[in-house]
N, CA, C and O atoms as a GROMACS GRO file, in nm:
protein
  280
    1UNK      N    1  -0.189  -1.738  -0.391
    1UNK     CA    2  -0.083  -1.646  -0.354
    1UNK      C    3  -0.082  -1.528  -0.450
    1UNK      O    4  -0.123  -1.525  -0.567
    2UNK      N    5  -0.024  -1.428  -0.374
    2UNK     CA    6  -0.028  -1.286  -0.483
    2UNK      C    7   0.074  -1.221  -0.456
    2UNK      O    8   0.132  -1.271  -0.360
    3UNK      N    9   0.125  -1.129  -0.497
    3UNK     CA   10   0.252  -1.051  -0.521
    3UNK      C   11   0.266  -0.917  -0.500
    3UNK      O   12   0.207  -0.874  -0.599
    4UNK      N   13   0.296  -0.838  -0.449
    4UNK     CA   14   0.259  -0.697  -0.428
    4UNK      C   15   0.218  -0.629  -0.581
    4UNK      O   16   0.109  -0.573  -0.590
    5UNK      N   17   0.321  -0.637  -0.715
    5UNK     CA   18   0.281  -0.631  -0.811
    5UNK      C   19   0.113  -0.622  -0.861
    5UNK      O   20   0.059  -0.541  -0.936
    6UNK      N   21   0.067  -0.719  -0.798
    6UNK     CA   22  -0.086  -0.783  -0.800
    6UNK      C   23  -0.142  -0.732  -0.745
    6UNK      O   24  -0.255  -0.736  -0.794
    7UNK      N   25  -0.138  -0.636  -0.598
    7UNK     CA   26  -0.230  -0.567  -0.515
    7UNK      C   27  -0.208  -0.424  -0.555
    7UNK      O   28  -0.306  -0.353  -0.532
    8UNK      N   29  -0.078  -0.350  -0.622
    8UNK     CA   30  -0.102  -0.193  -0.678
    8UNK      C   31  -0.123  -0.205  -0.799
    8UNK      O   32  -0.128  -0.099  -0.862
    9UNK      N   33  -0.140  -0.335  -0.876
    9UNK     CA   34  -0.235  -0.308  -1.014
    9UNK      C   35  -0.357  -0.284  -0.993
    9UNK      O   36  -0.424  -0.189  -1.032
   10UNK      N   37  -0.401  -0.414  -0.901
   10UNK     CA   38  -0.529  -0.387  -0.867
   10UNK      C   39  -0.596  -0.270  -0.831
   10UNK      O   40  -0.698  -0.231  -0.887
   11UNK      N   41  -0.542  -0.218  -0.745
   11UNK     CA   42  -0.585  -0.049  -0.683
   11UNK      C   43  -0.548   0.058  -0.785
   11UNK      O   44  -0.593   0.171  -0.802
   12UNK      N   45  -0.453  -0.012  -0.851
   12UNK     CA   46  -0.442   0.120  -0.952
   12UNK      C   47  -0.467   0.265  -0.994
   12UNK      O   48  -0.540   0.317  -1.079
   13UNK      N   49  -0.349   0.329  -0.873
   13UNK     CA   50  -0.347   0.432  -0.843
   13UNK      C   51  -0.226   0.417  -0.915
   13UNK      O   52  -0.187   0.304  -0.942
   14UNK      N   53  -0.152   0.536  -0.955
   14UNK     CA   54  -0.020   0.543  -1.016
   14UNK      C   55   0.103   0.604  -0.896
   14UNK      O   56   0.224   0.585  -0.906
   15UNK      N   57   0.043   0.668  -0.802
   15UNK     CA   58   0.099   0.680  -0.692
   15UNK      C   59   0.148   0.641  -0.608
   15UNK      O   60   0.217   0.702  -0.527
   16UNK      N   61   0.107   0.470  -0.613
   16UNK     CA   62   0.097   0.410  -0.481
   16UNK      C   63   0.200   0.297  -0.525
   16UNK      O   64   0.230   0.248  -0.634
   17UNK      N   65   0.250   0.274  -0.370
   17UNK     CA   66   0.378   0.165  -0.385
   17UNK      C   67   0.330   0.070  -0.303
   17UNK      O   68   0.219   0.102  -0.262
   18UNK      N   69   0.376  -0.057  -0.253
   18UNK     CA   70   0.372  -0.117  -0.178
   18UNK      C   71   0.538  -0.227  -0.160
   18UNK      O   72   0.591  -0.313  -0.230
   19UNK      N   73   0.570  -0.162  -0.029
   19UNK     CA   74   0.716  -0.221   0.008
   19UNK      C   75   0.754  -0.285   0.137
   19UNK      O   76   0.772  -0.213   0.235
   20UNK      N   77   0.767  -0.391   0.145
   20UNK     CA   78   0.860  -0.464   0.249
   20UNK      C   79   0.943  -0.398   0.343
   20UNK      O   80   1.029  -0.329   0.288
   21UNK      N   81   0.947  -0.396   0.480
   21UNK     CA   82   1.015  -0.324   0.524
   21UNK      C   83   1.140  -0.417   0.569
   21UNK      O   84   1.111  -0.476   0.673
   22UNK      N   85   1.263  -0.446   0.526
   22UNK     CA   86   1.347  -0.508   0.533
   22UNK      C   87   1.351  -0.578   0.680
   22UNK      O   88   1.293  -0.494   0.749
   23UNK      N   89   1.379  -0.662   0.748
   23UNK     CA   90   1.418  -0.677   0.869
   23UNK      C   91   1.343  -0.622   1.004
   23UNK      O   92   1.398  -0.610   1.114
   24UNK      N   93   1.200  -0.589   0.971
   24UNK     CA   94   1.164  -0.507   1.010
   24UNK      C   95   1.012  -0.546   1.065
   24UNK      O   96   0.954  -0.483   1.153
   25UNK      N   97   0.959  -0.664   0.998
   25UNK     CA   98   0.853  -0.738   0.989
   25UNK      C   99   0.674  -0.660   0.956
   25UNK      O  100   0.556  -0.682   0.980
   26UNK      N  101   0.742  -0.582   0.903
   26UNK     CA  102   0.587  -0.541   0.861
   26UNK      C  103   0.605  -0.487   0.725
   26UNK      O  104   0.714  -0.527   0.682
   27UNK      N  105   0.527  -0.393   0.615
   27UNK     CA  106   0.528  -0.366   0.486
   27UNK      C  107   0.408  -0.200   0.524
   27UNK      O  108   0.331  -0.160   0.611
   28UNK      N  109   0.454  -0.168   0.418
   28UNK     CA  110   0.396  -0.010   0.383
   28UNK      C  111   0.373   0.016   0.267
   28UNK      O  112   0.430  -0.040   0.173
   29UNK      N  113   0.275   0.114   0.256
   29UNK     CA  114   0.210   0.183   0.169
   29UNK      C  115   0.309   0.306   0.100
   29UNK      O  116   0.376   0.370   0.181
   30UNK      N  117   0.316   0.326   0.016
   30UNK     CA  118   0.379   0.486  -0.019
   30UNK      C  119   0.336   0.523  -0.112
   30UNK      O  120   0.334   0.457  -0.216
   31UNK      N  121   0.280   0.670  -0.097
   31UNK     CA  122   0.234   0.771  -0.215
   31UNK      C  123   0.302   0.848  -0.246
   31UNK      O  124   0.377   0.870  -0.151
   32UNK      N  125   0.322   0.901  -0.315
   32UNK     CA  126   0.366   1.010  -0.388
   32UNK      C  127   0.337   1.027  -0.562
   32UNK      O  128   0.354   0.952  -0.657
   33UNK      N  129   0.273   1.202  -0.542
   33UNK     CA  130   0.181   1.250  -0.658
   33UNK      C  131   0.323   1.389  -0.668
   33UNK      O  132   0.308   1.496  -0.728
   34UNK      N  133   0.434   1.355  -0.604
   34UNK     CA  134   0.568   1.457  -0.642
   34UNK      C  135   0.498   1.584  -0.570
   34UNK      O  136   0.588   1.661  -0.533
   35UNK      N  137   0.380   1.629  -0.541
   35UNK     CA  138   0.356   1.782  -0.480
   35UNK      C  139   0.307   1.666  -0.330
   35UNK      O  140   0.329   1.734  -0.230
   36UNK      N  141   0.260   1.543  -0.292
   36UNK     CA  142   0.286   1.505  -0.207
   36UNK      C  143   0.322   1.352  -0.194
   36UNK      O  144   0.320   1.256  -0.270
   37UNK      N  145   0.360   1.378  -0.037
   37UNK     CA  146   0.405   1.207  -0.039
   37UNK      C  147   0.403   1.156   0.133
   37UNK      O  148   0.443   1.225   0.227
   38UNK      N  149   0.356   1.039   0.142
   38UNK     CA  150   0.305   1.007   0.300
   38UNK      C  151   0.325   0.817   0.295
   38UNK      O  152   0.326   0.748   0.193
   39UNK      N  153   0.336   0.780   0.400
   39UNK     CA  154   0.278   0.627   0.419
   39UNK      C  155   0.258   0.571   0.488
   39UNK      O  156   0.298   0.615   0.596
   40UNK      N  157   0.205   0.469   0.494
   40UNK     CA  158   0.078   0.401   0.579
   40UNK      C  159   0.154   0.235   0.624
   40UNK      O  160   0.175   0.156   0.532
   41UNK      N  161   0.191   0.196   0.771
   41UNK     CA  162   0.225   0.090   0.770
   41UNK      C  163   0.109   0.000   0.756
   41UNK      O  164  -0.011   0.027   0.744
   42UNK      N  165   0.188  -0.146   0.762
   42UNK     CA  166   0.039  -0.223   0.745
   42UNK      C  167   0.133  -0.353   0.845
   42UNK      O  168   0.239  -0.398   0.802
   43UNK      N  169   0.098  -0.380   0.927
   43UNK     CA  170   0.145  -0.444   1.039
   43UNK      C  171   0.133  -0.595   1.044
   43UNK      O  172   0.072  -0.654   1.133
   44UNK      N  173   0.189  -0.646   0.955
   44UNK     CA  174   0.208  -0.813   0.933
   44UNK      C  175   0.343  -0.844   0.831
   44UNK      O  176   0.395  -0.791   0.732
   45UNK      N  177   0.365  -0.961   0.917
   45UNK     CA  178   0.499  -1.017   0.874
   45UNK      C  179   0.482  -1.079   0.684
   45UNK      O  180   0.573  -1.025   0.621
   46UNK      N  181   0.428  -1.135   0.626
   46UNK     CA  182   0.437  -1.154   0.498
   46UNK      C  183   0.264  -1.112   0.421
   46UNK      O  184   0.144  -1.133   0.430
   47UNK      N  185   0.333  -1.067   0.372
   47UNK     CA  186   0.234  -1.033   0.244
   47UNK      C  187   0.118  -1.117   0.226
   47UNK      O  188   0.024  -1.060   0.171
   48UNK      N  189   0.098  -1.253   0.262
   48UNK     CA  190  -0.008  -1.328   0.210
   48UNK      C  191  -0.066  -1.412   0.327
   48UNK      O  192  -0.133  -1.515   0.322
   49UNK      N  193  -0.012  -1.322   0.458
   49UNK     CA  194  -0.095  -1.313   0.610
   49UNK      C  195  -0.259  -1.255   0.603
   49UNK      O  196  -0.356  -1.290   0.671
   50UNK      N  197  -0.249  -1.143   0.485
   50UNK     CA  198  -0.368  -1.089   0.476
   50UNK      C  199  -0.471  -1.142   0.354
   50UNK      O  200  -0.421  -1.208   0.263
   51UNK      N  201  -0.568  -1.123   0.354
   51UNK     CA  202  -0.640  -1.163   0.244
   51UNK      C  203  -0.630  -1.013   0.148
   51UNK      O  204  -0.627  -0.896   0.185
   52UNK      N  205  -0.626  -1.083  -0.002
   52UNK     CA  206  -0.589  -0.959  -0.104
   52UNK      C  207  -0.682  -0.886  -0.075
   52UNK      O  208  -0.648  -0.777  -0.029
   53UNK      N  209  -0.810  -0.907  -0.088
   53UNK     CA  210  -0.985  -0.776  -0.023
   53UNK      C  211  -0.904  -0.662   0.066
   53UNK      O  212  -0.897  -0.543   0.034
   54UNK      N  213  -0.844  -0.722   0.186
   54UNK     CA  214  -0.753  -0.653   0.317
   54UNK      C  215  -0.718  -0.560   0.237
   54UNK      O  216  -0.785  -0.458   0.218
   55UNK      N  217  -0.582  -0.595   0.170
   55UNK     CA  218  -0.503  -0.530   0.053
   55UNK      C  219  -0.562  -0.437   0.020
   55UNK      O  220  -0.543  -0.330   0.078
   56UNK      N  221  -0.639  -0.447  -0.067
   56UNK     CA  222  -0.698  -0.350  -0.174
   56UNK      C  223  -0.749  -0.222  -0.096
   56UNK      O  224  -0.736  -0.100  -0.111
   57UNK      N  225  -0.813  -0.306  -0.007
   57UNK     CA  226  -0.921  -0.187   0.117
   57UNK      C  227  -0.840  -0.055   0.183
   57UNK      O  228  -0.876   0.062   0.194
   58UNK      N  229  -0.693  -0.136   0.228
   58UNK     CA  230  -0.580  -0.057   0.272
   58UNK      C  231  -0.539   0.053   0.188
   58UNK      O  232  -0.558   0.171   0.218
   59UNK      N  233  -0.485   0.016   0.085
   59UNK     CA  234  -0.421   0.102  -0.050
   59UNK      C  235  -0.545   0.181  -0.096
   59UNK      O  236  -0.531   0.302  -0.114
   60UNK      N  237  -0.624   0.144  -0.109
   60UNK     CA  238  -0.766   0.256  -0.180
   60UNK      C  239  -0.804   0.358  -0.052
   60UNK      O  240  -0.834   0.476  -0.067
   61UNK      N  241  -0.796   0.289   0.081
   61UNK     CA  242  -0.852   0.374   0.155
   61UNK      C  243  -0.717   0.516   0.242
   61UNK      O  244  -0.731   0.634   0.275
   62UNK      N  245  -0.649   0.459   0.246
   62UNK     CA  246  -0.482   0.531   0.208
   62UNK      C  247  -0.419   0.626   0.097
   62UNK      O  248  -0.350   0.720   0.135
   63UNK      N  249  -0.442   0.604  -0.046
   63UNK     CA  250  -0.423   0.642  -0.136
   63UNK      C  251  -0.560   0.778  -0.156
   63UNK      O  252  -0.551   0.854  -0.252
   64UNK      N  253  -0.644   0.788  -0.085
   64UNK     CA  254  -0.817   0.855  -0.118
   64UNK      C  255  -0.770   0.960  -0.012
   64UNK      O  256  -0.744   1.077  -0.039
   65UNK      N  257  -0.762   0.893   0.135
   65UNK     CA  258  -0.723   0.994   0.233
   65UNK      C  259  -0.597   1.098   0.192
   65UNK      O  260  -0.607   1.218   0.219
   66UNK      N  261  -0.474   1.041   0.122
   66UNK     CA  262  -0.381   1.141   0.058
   66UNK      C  263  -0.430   1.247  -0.022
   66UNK      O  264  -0.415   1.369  -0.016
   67UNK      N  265  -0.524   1.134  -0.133
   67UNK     CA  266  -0.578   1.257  -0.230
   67UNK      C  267  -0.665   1.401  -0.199
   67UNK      O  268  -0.695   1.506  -0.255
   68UNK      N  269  -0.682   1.346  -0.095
   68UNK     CA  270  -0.822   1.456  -0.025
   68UNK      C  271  -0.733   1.590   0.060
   68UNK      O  272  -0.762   1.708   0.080
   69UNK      N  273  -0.622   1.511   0.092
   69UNK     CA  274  -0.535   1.608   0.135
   69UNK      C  275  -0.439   1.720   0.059
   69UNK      O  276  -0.343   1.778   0.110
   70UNK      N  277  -0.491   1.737  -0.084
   70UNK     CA  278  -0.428   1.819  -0.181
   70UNK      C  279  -0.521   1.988  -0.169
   70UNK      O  280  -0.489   2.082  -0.241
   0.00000   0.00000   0.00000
């Protein structure tokens, strides 16, 4: 088991969030570098539906597409 904590260390971007969407059944991505900010759903009910690899792939490939957009 892993922790969201555990999947934006890993990717370790300083930008990047990863949050629960309350009541809502899925979780998201969020960037923000303060000149921008965007996010990326990720469409599963708990966090450890996906394999962490999934994770990482999501947030790096999310967090790269933002950056490119500066």
């Amino acid at each position: 088991m892993f922790t969201t904590e555990t999947v934006v260390h890993l990717i370790g971007d300083p930008c990047l969030k990863l949050y629960r969407a309350k009541g809502k059944g899925y979780w998201y991505f969020e960037f923000d570098d303060q000149r921008l900010s965007g996010t990326k759903m990720v469409l599963v009910k708990r966090l450890n539906d996906l394999p962490l690899d999934v994770w990482l792939n999501e947030g790096r490939t999310f967090a790269a597409a933002m950056r490119a957009k500066r």
